[in-house]
VEXDREN-2710 file (C-alpha; in Angstrom, 1 decimal):
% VEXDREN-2710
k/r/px/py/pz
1/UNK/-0.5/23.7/11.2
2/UNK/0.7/25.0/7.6
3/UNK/-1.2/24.2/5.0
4/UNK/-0.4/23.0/1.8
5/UNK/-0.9/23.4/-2.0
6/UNK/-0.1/21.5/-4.6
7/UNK/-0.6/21.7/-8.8
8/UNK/-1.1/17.8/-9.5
9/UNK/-2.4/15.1/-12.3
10/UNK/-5.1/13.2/-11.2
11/UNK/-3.0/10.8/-12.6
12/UNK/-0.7/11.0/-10.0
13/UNK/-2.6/9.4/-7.3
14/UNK/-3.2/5.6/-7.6
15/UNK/-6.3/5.4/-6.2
16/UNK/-8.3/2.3/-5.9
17/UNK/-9.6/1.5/-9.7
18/UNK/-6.8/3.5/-11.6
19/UNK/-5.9/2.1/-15.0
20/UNK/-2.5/2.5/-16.0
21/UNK/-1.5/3.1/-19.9
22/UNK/1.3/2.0/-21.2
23/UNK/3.3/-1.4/-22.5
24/UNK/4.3/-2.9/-19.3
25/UNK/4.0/-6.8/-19.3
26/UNK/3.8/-9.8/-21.9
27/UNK/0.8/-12.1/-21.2
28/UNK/2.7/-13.7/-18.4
29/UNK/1.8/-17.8/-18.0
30/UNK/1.0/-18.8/-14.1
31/UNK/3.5/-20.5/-11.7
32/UNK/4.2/-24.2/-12.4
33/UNK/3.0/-26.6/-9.6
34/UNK/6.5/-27.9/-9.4
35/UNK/7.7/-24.0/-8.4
36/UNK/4.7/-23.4/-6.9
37/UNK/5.7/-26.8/-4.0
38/UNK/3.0/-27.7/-2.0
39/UNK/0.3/-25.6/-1.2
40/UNK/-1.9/-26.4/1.7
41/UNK/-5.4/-24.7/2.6
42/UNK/-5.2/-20.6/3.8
43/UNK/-6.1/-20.3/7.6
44/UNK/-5.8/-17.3/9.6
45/UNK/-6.9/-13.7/9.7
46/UNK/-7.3/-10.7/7.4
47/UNK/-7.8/-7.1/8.3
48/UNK/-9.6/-4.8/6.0
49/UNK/-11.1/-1.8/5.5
50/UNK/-15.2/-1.2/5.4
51/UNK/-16.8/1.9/5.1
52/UNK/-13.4/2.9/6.3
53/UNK/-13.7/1.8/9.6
54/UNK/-11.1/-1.5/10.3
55/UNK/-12.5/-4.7/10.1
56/UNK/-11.1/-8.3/10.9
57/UNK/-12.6/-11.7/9.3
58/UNK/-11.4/-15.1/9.2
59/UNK/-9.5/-16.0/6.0
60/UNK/-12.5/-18.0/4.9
61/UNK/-14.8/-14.3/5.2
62/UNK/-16.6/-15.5/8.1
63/UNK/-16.6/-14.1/11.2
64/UNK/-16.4/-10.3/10.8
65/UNK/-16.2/-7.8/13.2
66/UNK/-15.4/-4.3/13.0
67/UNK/-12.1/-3.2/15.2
68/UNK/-12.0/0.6/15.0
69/UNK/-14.4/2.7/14.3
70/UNK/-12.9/5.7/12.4
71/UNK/-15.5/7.1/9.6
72/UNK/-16.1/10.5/9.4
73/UNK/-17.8/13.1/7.4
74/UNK/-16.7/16.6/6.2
75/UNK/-19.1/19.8/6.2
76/UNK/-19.8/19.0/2.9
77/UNK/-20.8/14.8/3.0
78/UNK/-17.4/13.7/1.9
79/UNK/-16.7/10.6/3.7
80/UNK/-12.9/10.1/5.4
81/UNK/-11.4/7.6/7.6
82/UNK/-9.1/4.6/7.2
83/UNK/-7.3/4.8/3.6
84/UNK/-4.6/2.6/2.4
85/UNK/-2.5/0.1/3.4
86/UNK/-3.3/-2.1/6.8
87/UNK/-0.1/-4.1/8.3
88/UNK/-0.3/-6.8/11.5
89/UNK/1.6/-6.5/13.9
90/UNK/3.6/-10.1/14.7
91/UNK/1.8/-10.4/17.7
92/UNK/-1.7/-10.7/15.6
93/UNK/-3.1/-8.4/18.1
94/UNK/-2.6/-4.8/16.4
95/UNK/-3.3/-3.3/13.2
96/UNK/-1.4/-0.3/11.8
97/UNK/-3.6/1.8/9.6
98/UNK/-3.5/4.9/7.7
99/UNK/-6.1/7.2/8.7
100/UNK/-6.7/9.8/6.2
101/UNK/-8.1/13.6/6.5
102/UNK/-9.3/16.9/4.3
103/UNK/-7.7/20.0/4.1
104/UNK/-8.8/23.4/2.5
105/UNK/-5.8/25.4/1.3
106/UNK/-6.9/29.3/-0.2
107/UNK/-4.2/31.6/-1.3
108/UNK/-4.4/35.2/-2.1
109/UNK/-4.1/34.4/-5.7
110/UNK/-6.5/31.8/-6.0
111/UNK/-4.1/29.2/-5.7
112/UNK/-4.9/26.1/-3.7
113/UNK/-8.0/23.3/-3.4
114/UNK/-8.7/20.1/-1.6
115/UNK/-5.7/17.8/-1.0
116/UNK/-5.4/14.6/1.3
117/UNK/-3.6/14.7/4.8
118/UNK/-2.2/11.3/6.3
119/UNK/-0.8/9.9/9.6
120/UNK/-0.4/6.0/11.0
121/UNK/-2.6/4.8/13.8
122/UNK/-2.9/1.2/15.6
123/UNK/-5.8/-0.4/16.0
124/UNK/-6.2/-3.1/18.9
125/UNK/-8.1/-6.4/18.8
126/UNK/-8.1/-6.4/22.6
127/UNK/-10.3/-3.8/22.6
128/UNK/-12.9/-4.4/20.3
129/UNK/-13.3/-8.1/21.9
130/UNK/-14.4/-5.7/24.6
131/UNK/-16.8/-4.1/22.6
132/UNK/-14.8/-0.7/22.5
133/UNK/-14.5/0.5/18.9
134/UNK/-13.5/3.5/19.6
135/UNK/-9.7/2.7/20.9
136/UNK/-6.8/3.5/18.7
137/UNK/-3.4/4.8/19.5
138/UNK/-1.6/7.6/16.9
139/UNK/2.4/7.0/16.0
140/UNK/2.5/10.0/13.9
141/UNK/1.6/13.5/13.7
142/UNK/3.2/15.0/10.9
143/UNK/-0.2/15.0/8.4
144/UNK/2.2/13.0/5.9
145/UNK/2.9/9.2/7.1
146/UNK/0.8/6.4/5.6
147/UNK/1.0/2.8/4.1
148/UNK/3.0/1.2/7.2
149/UNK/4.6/-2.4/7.2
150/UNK/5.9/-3.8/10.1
151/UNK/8.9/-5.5/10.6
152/UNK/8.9/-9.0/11.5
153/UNK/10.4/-9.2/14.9
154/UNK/7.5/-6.0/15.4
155/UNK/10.5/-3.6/16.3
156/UNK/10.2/-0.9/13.9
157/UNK/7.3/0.2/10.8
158/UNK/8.2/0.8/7.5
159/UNK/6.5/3.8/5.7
160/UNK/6.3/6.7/3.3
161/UNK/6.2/10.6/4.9
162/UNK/5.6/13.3/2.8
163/UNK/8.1/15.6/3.2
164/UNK/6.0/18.6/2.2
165/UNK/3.0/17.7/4.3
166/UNK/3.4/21.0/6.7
167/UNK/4.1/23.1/4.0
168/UNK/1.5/25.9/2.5
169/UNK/2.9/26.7/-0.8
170/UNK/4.8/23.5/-2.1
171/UNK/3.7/22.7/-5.3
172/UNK/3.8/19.1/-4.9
173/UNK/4.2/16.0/-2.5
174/UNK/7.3/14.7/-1.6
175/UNK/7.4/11.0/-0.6
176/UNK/10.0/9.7/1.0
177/UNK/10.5/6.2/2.1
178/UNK/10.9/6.0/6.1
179/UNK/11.2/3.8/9.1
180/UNK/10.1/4.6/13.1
181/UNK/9.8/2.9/15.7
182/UNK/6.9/0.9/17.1
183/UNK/6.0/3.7/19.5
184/UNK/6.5/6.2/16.7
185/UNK/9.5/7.3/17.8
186/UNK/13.4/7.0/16.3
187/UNK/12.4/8.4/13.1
188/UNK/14.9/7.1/10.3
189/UNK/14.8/8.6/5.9
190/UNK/16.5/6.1/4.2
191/UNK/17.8/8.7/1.8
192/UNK/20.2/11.5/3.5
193/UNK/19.7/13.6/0.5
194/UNK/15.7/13.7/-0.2
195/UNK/15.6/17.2/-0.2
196/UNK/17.1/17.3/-3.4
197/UNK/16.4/14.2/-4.7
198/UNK/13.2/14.5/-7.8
199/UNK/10.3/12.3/-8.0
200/UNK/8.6/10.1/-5.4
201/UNK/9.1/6.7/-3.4
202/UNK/6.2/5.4/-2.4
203/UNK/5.0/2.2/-1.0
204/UNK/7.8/0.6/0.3
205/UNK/7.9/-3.2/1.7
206/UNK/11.0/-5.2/2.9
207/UNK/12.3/-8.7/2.7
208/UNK/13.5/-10.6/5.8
209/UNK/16.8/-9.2/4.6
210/UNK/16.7/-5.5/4.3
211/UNK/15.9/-5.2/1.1
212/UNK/13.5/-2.6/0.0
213/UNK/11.0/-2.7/-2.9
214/UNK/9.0/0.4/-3.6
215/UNK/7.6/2.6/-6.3
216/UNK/9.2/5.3/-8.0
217/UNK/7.6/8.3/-9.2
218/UNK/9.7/10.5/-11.6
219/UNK/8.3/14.5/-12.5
220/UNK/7.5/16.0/-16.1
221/UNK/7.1/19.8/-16.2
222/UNK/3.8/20.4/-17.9
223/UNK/2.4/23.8/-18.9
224/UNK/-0.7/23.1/-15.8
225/UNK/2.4/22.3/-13.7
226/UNK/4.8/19.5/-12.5
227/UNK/3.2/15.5/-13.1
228/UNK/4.2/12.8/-11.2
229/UNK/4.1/9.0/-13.1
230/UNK/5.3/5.6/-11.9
231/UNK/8.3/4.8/-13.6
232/UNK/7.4/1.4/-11.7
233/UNK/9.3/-0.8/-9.1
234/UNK/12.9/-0.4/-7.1
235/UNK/15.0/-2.2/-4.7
236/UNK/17.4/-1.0/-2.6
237/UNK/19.5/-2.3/0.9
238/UNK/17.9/-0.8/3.7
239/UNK/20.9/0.1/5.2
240/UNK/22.3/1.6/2.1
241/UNK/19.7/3.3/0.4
242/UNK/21.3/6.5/-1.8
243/UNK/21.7/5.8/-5.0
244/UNK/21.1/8.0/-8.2
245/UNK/17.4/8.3/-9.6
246/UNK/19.0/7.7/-13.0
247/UNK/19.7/4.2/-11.1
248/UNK/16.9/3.5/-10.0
249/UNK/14.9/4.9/-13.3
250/UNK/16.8/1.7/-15.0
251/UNK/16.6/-1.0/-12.2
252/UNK/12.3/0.0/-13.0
253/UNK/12.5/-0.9/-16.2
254/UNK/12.3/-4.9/-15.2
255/UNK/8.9/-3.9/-14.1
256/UNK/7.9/-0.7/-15.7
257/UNK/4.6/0.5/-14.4
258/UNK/4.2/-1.8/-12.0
259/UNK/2.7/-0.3/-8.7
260/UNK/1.8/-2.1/-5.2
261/UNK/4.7/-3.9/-4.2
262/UNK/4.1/-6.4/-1.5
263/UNK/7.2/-8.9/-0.2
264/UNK/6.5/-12.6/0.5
265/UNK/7.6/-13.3/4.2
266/UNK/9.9/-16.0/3.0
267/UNK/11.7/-13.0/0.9
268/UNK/11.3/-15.1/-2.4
269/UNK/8.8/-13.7/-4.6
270/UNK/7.3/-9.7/-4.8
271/UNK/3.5/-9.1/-5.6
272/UNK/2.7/-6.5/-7.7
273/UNK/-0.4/-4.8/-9.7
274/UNK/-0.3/-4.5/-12.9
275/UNK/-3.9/-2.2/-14.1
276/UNK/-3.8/-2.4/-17.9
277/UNK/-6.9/-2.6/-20.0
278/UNK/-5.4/-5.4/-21.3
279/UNK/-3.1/-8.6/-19.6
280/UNK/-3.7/-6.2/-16.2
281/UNK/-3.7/-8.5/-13.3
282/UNK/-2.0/-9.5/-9.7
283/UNK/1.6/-10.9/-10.7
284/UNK/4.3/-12.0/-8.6
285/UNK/8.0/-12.1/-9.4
286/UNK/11.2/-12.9/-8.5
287/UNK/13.2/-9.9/-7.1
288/UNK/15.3/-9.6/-10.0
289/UNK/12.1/-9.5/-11.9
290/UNK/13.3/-12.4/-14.6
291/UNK/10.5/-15.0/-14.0
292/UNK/7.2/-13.3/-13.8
293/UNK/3.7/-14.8/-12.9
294/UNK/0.2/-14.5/-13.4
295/UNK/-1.8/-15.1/-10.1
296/UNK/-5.3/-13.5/-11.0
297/UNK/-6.9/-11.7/-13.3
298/UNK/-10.0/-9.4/-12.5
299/UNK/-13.3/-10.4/-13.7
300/UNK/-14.7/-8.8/-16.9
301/UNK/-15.6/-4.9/-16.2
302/UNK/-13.6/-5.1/-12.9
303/UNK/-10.0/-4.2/-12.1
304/UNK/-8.0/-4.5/-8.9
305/UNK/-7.6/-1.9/-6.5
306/UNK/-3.6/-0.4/-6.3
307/UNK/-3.7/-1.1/-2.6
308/UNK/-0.7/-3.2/-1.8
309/UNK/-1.9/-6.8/-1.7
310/UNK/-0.9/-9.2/0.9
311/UNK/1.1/-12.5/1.8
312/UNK/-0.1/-15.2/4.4
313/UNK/2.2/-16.0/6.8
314/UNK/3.9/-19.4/4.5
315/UNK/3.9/-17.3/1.2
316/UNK/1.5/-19.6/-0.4
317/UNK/-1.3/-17.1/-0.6
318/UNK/-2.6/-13.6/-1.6
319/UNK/-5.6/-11.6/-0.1
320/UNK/-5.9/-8.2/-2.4
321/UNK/-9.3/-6.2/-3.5
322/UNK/-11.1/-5.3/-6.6
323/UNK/-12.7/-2.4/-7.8
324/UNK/-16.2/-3.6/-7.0
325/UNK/-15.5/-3.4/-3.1
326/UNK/-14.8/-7.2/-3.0
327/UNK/-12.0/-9.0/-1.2
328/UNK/-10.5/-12.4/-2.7
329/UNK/-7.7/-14.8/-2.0
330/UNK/-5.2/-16.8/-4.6
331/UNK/-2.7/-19.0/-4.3
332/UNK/0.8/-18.0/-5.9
333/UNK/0.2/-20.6/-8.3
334/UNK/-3.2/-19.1/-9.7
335/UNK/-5.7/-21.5/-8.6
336/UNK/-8.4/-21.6/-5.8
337/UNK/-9.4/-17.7/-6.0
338/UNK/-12.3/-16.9/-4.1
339/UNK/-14.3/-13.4/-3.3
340/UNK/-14.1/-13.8/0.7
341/UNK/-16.3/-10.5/0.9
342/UNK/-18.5/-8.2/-1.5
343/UNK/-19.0/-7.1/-3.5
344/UNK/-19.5/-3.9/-1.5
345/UNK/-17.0/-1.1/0.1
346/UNK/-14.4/-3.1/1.4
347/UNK/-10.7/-2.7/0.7
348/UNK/-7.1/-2.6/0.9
349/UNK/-6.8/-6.5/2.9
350/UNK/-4.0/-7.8/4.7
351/UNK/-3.2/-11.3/6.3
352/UNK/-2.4/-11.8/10.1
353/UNK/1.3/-12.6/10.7
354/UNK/-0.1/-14.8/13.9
355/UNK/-2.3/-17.6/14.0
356/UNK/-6.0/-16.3/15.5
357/UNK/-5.8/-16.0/19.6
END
């Protein structure tokens, strides 16, 4: 294994609880009832992450169980594990998760320091009702792959791979937006040309169409070295995906600093975070971005976590985290919210595409 170096913001990285500067949004009102159509009571399943080990609770927060068993702990204390993104499979019976590592990198100059390694595992519900947490199978190996989506027919997983993940001396990350198989295999990079392309795409999620919404992260030269900012959200065809960054720079402006995209399953409306100080919040949107909607604001002293929120399976609902370690649900209209767990250290929630078997 190569390892890798990189001269970054700590602005770069959207961890859980990051506030982002900057106009973005007008105080957006919340979806009219009438838009909104009926809106029944939330039922199902939502994965999570605790501790980060992967948990699973009914949508109400009862029930919890842990289903893999993945913490860890450096030399030092630091705690690793599951980090980012969960995704159902269709079949409600597997979880893909991001499992996240450490790695040391010391160059002869004095170059180098502590920088995150990724790759996607499944976690099985099979096993854990068999009382084996310790069960999980790896789809990638490449230190780079995290925030996976699955497709809906549960063919093929939508991700982001660092490109620069095996590589000692690169001076930044580069993300690149990716699908594979569900065995991890037939590896696909939407765009034929990232190895010149600048900036970042980063947490990608696809409508029943092919359409892909992600983030885009564009690079200013600095004397401390090269930043990396979200110039906020993109969409492209799947199947067509190259198009110029000047392009895409533009089609962000609709939602400029917008981060976390999450598709509805019906391919209607995109959930997004939006971490201001002020009018910060979970919005949704139409994909063209021209009717924007409040769906929850954090409590006082509280923000939400830039982990991609989540959809229940008839687009009515949301299941996302705040910085407190809480999990809630809202419906798209902005009523019935409720903390379904916390607060504490969970995280990063996602709602079963199956009913509970």
């Amino acid at each position: 294994m190569k390892l890798r170096t990189f001269r970054f913001s700590p602005a770069v990285f959207l961890a859980a609880g990051l506030l982002l500067a900057g106009a973005a949004f007008a105080a957006a009102p919340k979806m009219p009832a009438a838009k909104a159509g009926t809106i029944g009571a939330p039922a199902g399943q939502i994965a999570f992450i605790r501790d980060r080990d992967v948990w699973v609770m009914d949508v109400s927060g009862v029930n919890q169980r842990v289903v893999t068993r993945v913490q860890a702990r450096t030399p030092d204390g630091m705690i690793i594990g599951a980090d980012g993104r969960l995704s159902w499979a269709p079949d409600g019976r597997r979880v893909a998760f991001t499992w996240s590592g450490l790695v040391d990198a010391k160059l002869p100059g004095g170059e180098g320091g502590r920088h995150k390694i990724y790759d996607i595992f499944v976690a099985y519900l099979d096993s854990a009702e068999q009382k084996n947490t310790s069960w999980w199978r790896r789809l990638t190996g490449d230190l780079g792959s995290r925030d996976p989506e699955w497709s809906a027919d549960g063919s093929r997983i939508l991700f982001s791979k660092d490109m620069n993940a095996n590589t000692v001396n690169a001076v930044s990350p580069n993300y690149q937006i990716c699908t594979m198989d569900a065995e991890g295999g037939s590896l696909q990079i939407l765009r034929k040309d990232w190895q010149m392309t600048p900036g970042w795409m980063q947490s990608p999620t696809a409508s029943p169409k092919g359409d892909v919404a992600f983030v885009l992260y564009t690079s200013q030269s600095q004397a401390e070295g090269t930043t990396f900012n979200a110039a906020g959200i993109a969409i492209r065809p799947m199947a067509n995906f190259m198009a110029s960054v000047d392009s895409l720079v533009a089609m962000c402006q609709r939602a400029p600093r917008a981060v976390a995209p999450c598709w509805s399953p019906d391919g209607k409306w995109i959930a997004f975070v939006d971490n201001r100080l002020t009018d910060g919040g979970l919005y949704i949107a139409t994909p063209d971005f021209k009717e924007q909607y409040l769906v929850f604001a954090p409590p006082v002293s509280t923000n939400l976590t830039t982990f991609q929120p989540s959809f229940s399976p008839d687009s009515k609902w949301l299941t996302f985290g705040t910085t407190d370690g809480s999990i809630w649900i809202c419906n798209i209209a902005g009523n019935g919210a409720k903390r379904i767990s916390g607060p504490g250290a969970d995280m990063a929630p996602a709602w079963s595409k199956a009913p509970r078997k």
